[in-house]
N, C-alpha and C positions, 0 to 999 in steps of 0.2 A: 736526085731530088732531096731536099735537106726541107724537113720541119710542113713537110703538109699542114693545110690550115683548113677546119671546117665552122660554121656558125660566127663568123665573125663579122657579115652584112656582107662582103667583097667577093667576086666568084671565087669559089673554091677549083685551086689548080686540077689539072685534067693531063696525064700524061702516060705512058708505059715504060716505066725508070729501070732499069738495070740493077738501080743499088737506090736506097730508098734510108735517110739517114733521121733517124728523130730523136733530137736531146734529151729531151722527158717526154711523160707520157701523159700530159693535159692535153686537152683534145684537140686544142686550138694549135698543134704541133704536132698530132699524129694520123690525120687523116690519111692512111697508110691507101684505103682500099683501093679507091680511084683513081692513084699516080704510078701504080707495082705493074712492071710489066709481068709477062709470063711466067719467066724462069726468075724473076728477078728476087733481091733478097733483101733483106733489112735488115739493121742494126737499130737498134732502141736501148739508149741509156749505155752505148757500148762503151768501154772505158780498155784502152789496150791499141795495138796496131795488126792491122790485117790485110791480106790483099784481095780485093773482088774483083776479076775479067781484068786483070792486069792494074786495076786502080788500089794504090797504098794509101787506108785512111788511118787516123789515127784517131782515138777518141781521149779526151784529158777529160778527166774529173775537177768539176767546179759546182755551184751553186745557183738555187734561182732567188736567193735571198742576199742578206749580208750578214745572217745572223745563221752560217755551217750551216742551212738549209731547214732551220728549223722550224721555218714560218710554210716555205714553198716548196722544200725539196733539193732535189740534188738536178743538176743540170751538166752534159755532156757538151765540149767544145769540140768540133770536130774541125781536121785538118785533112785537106787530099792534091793531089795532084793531078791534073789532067790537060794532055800536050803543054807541057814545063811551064803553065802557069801552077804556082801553089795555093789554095781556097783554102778561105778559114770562116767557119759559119759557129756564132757565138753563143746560138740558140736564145733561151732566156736566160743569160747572165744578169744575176743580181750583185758584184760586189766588184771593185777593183782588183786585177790580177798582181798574185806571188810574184817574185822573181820568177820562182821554179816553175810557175805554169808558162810564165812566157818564153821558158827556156825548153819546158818540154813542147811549148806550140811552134818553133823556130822562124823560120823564113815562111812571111806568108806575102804574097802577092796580090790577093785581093782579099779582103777585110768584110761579112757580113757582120753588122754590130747593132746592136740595141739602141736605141736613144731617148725613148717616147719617156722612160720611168714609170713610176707608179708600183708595174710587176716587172720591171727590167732597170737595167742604171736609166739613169737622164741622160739630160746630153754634158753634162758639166762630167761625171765619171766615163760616159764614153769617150770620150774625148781624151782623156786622160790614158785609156786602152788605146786608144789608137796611139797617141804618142807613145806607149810601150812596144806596141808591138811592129809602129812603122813602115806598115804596108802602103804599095805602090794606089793602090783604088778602095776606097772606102766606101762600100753599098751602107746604107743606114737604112733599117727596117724598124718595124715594131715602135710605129709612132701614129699620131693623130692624122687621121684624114675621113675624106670627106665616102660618106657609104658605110661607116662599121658602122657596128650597134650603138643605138642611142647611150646607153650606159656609159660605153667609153668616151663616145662625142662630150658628154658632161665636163669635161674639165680632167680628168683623171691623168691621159696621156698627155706629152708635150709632143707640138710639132713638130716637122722636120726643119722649118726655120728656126725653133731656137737650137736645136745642134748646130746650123749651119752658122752662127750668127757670129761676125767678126771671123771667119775663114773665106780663106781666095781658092782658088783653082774650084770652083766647082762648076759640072757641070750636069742641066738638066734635061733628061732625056724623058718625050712623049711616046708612052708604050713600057711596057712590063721585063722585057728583055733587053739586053745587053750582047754583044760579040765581045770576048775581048781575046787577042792574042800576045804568044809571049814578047813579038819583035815590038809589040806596040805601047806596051808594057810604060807609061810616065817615071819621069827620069826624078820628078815631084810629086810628092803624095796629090790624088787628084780624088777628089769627092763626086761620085755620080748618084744623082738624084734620080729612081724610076716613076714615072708618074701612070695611075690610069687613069686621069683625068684625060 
């Protein structure tokens, strides 16, 4: 589980996670308690590589601003593996990626990425990460939709149509999960949209 969310109007995830991963530590991305299974462990802000029950993550050091975190904070990129897909969840990234980070995040195969802006890139700098980093499946989170709190409803987020706007291969899936495996893996970066609509 990567980046628990609580109080944002949407139900808050319900799980018993093994390994339980959060980039920072605003709320809206550490609702730890409700998602940790048993035995299970967490990493918060973890910056290094490790391995939990056989999974190697990696965490990279980045920002939730564009100004070295001086407005938001510091935000962890986290990278893992699991059945030889490789996952890369971008937390609240605020700023375009170094070389260095994209060379220390490598081969990623599925791409979680920001888009909304405001407290994360838009979709003009996501977009720009994803052509960095090149992965096969682009999930796009942390944008405008229908059920968060009025606050954000305002205007503040961008939806997930203007990330999408002038790109092909995407596809939109009703329901909050995904399957995806390695043999099936697009051969062209493929955009999946989750909806809970």
């Amino acid at each position: 589980m990567t980046d628990p969310f609580k109080g944002v109007g949407i139900p808050e995830p319900k799980a018993a996670a093994d390994i339980v991963l959060v980039s920072h530590g605003h709320r809206d991305h550490n609702n730890v308690r409700p998602v940790l299974g048993r035995d299970g462990q967490i990493l918060e802000s973890f910056v290094g590589s490790k391995e939990i029950r056989g999974v190697t993550i990696k965490g990279v050091a980045a920002f939730h601003d564009n100004a070295n975190g001086s407005r938001r904070g510091k935000n962890s990129l986290y990278t893992f593996g699991i059945d030889g897909v490789q996952f890369c969840h971008l937390g609240d990234l605020g700023h375009e990626l170094p070389s260095s980070t994209v060379d220390d995040l490598g081969k990623v195969d599925v791409l979680f990425v920001p888009v909304g802006g405001f407290f994360t890139i838009g979709p003009e700098t996501a977009t720009r990460v994803c052509d960095q980093l090149k992965p096969k499946i682009i999930i796009p989170m942390h944008y405008r939709m229908l059920g968060l709190r009025a606050r954000i409803m305002l205007g503040f987020l961008k939806t997930v149509n203007d990330f999408l706007q002038g790109k092909n291969n995407v596809e939109k899936i009703k329901g909050a999960s995904v399957n995806i495996e390695e043999n099936e893996l697009p051969k062209e970066t493929k955009i999946i949209v989750l909806s809970l609509e």
